[in-house]
C-alpha positions as CSV (number, residue, x, y, z in Angstrom):
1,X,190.5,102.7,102.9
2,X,192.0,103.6,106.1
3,X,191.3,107.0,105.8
4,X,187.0,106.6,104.8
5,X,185.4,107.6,108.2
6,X,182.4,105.2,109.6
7,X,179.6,108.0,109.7
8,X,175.9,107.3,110.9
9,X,173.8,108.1,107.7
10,X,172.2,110.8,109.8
11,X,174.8,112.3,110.6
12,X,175.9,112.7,106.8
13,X,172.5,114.2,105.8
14,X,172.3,116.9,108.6
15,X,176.1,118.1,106.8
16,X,175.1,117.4,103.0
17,X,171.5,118.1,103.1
18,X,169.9,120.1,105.9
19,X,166.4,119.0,105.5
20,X,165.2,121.6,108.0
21,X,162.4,124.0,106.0
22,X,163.4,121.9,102.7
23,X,160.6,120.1,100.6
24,X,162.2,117.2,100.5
25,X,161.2,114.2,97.5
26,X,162.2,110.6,98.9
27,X,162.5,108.0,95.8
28,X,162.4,104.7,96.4
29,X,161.1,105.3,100.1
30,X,160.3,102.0,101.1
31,X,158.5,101.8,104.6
32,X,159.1,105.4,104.5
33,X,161.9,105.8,107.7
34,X,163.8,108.9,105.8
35,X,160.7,110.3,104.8
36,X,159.6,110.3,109.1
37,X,163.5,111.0,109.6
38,X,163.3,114.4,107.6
39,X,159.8,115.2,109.0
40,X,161.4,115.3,112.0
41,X,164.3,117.3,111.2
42,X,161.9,119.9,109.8
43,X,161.4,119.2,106.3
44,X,158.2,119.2,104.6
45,X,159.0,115.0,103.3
46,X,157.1,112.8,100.5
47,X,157.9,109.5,99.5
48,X,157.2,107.9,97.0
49,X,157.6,104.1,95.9
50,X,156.7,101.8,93.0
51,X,155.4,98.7,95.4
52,X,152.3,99.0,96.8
53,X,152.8,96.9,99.6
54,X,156.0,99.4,100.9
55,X,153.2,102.0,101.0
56,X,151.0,100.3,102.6
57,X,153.6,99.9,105.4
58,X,154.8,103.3,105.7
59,X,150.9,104.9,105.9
60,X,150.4,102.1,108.5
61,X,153.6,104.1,110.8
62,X,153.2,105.8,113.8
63,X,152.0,108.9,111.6
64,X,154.5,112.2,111.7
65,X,153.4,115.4,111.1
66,X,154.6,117.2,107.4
67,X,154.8,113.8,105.9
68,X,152.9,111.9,103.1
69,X,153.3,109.0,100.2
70,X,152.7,108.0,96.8
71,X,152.6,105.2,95.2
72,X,155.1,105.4,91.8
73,X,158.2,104.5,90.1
74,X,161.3,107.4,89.8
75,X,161.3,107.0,86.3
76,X,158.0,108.9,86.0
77,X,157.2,110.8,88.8
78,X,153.7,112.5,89.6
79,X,154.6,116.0,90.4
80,X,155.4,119.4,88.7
81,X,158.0,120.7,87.3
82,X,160.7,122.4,89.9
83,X,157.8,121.1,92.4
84,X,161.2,120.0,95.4
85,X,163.9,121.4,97.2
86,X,165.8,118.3,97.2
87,X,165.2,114.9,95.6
88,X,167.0,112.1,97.4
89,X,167.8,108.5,96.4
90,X,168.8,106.9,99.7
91,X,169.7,103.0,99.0
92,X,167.6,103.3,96.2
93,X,169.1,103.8,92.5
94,X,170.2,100.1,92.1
95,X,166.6,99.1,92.7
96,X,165.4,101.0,89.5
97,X,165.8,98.5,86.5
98,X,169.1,99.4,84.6
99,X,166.8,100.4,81.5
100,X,164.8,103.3,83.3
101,X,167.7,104.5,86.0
102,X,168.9,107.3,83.1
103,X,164.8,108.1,83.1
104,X,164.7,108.3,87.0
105,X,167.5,110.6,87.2
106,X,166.3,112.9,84.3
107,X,163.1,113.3,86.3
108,X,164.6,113.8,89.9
109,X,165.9,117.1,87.9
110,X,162.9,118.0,86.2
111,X,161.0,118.2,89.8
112,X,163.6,119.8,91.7
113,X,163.6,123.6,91.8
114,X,166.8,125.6,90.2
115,X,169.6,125.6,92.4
116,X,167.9,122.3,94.0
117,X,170.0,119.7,95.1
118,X,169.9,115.9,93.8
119,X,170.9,112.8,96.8
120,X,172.4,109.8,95.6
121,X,173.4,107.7,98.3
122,X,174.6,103.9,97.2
123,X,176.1,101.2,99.1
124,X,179.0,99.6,97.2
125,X,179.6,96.3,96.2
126,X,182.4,95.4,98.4
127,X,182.6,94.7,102.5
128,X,181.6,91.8,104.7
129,X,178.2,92.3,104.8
130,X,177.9,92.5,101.2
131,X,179.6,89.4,100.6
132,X,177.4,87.8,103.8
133,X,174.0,88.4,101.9
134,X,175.7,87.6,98.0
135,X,174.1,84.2,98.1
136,X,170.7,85.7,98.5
137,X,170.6,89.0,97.0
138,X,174.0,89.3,94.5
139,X,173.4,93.2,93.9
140,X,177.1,93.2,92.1
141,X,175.8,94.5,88.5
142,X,172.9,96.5,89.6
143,X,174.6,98.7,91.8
144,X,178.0,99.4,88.9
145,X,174.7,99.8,86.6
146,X,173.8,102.7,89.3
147,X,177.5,104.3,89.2
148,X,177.6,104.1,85.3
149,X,174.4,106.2,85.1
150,X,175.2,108.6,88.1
151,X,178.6,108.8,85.5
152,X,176.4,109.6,82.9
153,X,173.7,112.1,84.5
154,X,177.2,114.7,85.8
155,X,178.1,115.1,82.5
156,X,174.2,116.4,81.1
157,X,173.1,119.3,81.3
158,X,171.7,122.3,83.5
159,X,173.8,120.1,86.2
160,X,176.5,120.8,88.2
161,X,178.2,117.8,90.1
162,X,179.3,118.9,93.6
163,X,181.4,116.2,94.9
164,X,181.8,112.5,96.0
165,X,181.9,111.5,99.4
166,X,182.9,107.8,100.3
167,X,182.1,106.4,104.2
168,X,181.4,103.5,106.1
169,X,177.9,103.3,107.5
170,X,177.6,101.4,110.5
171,X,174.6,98.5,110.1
172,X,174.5,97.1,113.9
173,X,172.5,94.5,114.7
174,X,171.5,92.3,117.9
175,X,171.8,88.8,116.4
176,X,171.2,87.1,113.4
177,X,167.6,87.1,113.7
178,X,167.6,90.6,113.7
179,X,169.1,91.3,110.0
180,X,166.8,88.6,109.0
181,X,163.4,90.7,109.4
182,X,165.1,94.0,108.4
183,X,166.1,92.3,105.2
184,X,163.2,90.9,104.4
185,X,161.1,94.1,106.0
186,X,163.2,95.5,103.0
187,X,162.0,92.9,100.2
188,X,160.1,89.9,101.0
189,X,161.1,87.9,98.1
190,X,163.8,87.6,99.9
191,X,162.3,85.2,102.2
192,X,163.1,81.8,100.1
193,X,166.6,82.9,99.4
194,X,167.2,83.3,103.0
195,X,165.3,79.8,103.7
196,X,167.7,78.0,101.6
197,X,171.1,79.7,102.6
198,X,170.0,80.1,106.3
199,X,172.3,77.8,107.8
200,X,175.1,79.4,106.4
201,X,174.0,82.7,106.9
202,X,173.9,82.5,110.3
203,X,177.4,80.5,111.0
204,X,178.8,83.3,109.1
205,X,177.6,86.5,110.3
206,X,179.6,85.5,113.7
207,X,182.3,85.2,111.9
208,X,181.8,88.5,109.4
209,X,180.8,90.7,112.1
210,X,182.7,92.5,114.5
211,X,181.3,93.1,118.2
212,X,179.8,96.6,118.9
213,X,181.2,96.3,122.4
214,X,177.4,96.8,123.7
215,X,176.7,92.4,122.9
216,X,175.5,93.1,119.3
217,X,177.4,92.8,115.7
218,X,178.7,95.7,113.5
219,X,179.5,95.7,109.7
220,X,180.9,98.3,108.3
221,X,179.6,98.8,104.6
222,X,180.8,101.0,102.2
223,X,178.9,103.6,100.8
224,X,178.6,106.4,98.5
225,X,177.1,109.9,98.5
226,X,177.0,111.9,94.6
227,X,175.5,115.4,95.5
228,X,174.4,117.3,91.9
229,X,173.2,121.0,92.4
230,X,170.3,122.0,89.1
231,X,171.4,125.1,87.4
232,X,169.6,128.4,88.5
């Protein structure tokens, strides 16, 4: 592991996807940060997300230009054929349920143009934040399930799989408090879990946690970027 690099997330996407002039599909966008991200960076961005309430939060944002969002699951999405430039699954493929993640995948390549790209970026089951938040959210078998169908979906057809690229993405935070309302800003059925493991939650992110040098925390997770091209 020595040699895996901690890279910013954003500074992976500016090398491996370029949003600038892209139309650019977001599944799975949650509050919708990528999709305002992307806008930013000059990409025409739509997210799109199976919970109403995550929509609801990302059309309350400070609005940015060349954005909007949908309410929908990945495994049937609401636009035309070839319809993206790029369809990206930041964080995201573990959340489908194992049954429909096959389904998801088949449709990120039905709506992505030829010679479109596909996203897949997936945080691994491993590292000390990982096993900080196991008591509340164990995401061990959903996010192998993810890998065995990103497995699956390189060897189909009309794909080309481009390569693999393993980092560790920095997730800083100020205190404990802090990762508490991101994570449940994430998924608020989170928030008994966290209730009952609090405690020891918070005793051990001082001791799972490195200092940033600047009086926060840093964890270095693990992640994983698949990149898959659609035949021309």
């Amino acid at each position: 592991m020595s040699s895996v690099k901690l890279r910013k997330h954003s500074e992976v996407l500016a090398e491996y996807l370029s949003p600038a002039g892209k139309r650019v599909l977001d599944v799975g966008c949650g509050g919708g940060a990528l999709v305002r991200y992307l806008a930013r960076k000059g990409a025409e961005a739509v997210g799109i997300d199976p919970l109403e309430q995550a929509i609801e939060r990302a059309k309350a944002a400070d609005p940015v230009e060349g954005t909007s969002f949908r309410l929908g699951g990945g495994q049937d999405l609401p636009f035309p054929n070839g319809s993206f430039d790029v369809v990206c699954f930041f964080n995201s493929l573990h959340h489908v349920p194992e049954d429909l993640m096959a389904k998801a995948l088949e449709e990120a390549k039905r709506v992505v143009r030829p010679g479109g790209l596909i996203y897949v970026l997936e945080p691994v089951a491993a590292g000390a934040y990982f096993e900080l938040m196991r008591p509340v959210d164990d995401e061990t078998v959903v996010r192998d399930q993810a890998i065995a169908a990103l497995a699956h979906f390189a060897d189909s057809g009309s794909l080309q799989a481009l390569e693999e690229i393993h980092y560790l993405a920095p997730y800083r935070y100020k205190d404990f408090a802090q990762l508490e309302r991101e994570s449940l800003s994430v998924d608020p059925t989170r928030a008994a879990r966290l209730e009952a493991h609090r405690d020891a939650l918070a005793s051990g992110f001082e001791q799972a946690a490195e200092p940033d040098g600047d009086g926060g925390y840093l964890f270095r997770q693990p992640t994983r970027l698949n990149r898959f091209v659609k035949a021309a």
